[in-house]
C-alpha positions as CSV (number, residue, x, y, z in Angstrom):
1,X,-7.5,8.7,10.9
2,X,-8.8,8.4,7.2
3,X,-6.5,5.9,4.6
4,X,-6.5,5.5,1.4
5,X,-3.8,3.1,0.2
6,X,-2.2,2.3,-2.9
7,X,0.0,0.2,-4.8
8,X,1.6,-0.3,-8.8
9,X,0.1,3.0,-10.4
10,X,3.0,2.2,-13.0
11,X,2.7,5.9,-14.4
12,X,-1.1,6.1,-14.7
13,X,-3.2,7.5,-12.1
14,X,-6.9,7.1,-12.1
15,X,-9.1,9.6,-12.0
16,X,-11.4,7.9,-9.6
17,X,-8.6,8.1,-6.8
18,X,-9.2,11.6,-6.1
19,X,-13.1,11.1,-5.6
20,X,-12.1,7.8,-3.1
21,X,-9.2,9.7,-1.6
22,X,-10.8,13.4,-1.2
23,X,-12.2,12.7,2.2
24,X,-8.4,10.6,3.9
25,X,-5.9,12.1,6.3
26,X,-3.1,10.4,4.6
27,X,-2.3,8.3,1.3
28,X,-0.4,5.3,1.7
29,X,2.1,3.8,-1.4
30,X,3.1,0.6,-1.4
31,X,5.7,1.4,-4.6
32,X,5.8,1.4,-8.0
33,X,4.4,4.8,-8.4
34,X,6.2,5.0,-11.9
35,X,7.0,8.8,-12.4
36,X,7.0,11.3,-9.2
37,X,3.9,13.1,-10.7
38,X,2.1,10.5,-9.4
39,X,3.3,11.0,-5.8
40,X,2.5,15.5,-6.5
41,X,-0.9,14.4,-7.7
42,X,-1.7,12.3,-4.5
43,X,0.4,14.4,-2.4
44,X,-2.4,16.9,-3.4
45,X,-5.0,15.1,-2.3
46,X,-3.5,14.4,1.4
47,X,0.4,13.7,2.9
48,X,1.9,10.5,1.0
49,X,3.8,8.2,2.7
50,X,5.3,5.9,0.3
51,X,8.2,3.7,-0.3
52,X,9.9,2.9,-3.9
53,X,9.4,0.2,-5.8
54,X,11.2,-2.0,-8.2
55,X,10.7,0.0,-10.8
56,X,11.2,3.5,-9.7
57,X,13.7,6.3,-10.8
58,X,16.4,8.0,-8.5
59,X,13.5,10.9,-8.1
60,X,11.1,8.1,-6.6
61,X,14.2,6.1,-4.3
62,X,15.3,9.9,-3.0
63,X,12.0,11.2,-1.7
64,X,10.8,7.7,-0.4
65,X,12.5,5.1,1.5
66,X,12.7,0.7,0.7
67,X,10.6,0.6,4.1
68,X,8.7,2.6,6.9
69,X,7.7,1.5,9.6
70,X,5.6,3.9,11.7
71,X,2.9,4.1,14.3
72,X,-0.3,6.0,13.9
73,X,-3.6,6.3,16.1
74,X,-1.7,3.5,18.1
75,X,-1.1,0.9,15.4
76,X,2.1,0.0,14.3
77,X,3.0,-0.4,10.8
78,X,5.5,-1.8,8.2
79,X,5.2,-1.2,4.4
80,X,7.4,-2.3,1.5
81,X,7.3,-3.0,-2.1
82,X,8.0,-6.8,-2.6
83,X,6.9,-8.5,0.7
84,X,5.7,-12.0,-0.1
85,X,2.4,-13.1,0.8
86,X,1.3,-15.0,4.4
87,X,3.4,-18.3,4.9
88,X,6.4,-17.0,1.8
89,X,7.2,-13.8,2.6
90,X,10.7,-13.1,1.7
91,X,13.7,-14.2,3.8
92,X,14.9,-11.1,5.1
93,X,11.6,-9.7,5.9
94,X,10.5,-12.9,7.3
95,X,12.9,-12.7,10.1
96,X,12.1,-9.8,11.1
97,X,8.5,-10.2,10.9
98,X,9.1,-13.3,13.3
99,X,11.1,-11.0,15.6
100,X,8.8,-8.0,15.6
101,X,5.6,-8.3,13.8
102,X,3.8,-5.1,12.8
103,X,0.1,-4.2,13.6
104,X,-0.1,-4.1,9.7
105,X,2.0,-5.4,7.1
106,X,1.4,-3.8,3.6
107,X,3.1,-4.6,0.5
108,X,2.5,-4.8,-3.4
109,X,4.5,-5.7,-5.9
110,X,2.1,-8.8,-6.6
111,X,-0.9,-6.8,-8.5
112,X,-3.0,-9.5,-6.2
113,X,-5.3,-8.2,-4.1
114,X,-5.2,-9.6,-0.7
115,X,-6.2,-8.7,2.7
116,X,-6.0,-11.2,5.8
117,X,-4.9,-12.2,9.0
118,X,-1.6,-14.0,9.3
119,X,-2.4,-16.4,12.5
120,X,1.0,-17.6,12.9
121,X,2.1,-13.9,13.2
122,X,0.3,-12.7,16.4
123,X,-2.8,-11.6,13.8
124,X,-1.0,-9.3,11.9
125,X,-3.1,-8.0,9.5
126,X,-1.2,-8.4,5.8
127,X,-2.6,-5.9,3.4
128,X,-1.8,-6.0,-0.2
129,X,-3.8,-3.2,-2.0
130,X,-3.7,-4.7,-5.6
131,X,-2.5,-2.9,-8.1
132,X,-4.2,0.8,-9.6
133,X,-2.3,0.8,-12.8
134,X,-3.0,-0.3,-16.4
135,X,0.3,-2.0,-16.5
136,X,0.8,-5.8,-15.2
137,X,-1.1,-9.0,-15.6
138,X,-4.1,-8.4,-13.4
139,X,-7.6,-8.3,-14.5
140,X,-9.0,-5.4,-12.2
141,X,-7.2,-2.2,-11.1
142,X,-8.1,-1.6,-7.0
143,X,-7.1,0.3,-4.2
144,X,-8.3,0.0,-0.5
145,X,-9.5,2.5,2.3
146,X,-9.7,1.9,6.1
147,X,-9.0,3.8,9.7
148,X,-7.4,3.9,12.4
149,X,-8.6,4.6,16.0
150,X,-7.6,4.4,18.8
151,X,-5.1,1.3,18.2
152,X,-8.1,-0.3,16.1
153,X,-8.4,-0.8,12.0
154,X,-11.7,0.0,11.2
155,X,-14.1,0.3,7.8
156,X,-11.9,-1.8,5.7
157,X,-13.2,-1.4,1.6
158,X,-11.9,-2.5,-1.3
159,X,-12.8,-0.4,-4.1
160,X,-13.0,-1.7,-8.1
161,X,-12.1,1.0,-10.5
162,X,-12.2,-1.3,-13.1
163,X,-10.8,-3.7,-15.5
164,X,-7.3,-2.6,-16.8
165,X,-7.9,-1.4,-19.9
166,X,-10.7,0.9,-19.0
């Protein structure tokens, strides 16, 4: 199974996303999507799952949920907006994570880009796609592909598409 996932589009979807994101099975939003036109636009591309973000509407926060966890090709995942990073994630995720850590953990909210394995957490892979948008106070707008098979993340890439004001 093909992913393409993405976090912080804040109302501006790139171009670019559609030639990275032709080829998945599913698009993956870790909130902050901005308008829900950004959701039809990916949603045209492949299936979104998504959940809302800090800054989305009512039309956002009734189509997608403040987490979802789910399993797919065997891997179990959890994704949420603001999620902390490995070693300060917040304290009602934390406990959780503790209790029943995910395959994956994917979050944004940070507009860092971050992808590694949380040790203390049974490997858990913690994914935090960057953000895609022009708004925020990173340097570079990014989003990430990978698969699943068979219970295995696969292919991980991080793609630039570009400095934020480009």
């Amino acid at each position: 199974m093909k992913i393409g996932l993405i976090s912080d589009t804040h109302n501006f979807l790139d171009p670019q996303v559609a030639d990275y994101f032709s080829d998945r099975d599913e698009i993956w939003h870790a909130g902050d999507f901005g308008n829900i036109e950004i959701a039809s636009d990916l949603q045209k591309l492949a299936p979104v799952i998504g959940v809302y973000g800090n800054i989305d509407g009512e039309d956002i926060r009734k189509r997608y949920p403040l987490h979802q966890r789910f399993t797919k090709e065997g891997v179990d995942i959890w994704m949420t907006h603001i999620g902390g990073i490995p070693g300060r994630y917040c304290i009602p995720i934390r406990d959780e994570l503790k209790k029943n850590p995910p395959d994956i953990f994917i979050c944004g909210h940070s507009h860092i880009l971050k992808i590694a394995r949380d040790q203390s957490l049974q490997k858990m892979l913690y994914v935090n796609p960057g953000a895609a948008g022009r708004q925020g106070f990173h340097v570079e707008r990014t989003i990430v592909r990978f698969e699943l098979n068979e219970g295995k993340i696969e292919k991980m890439e991080v793609i630039n598409l570009g400095a934020v004001g480009e």
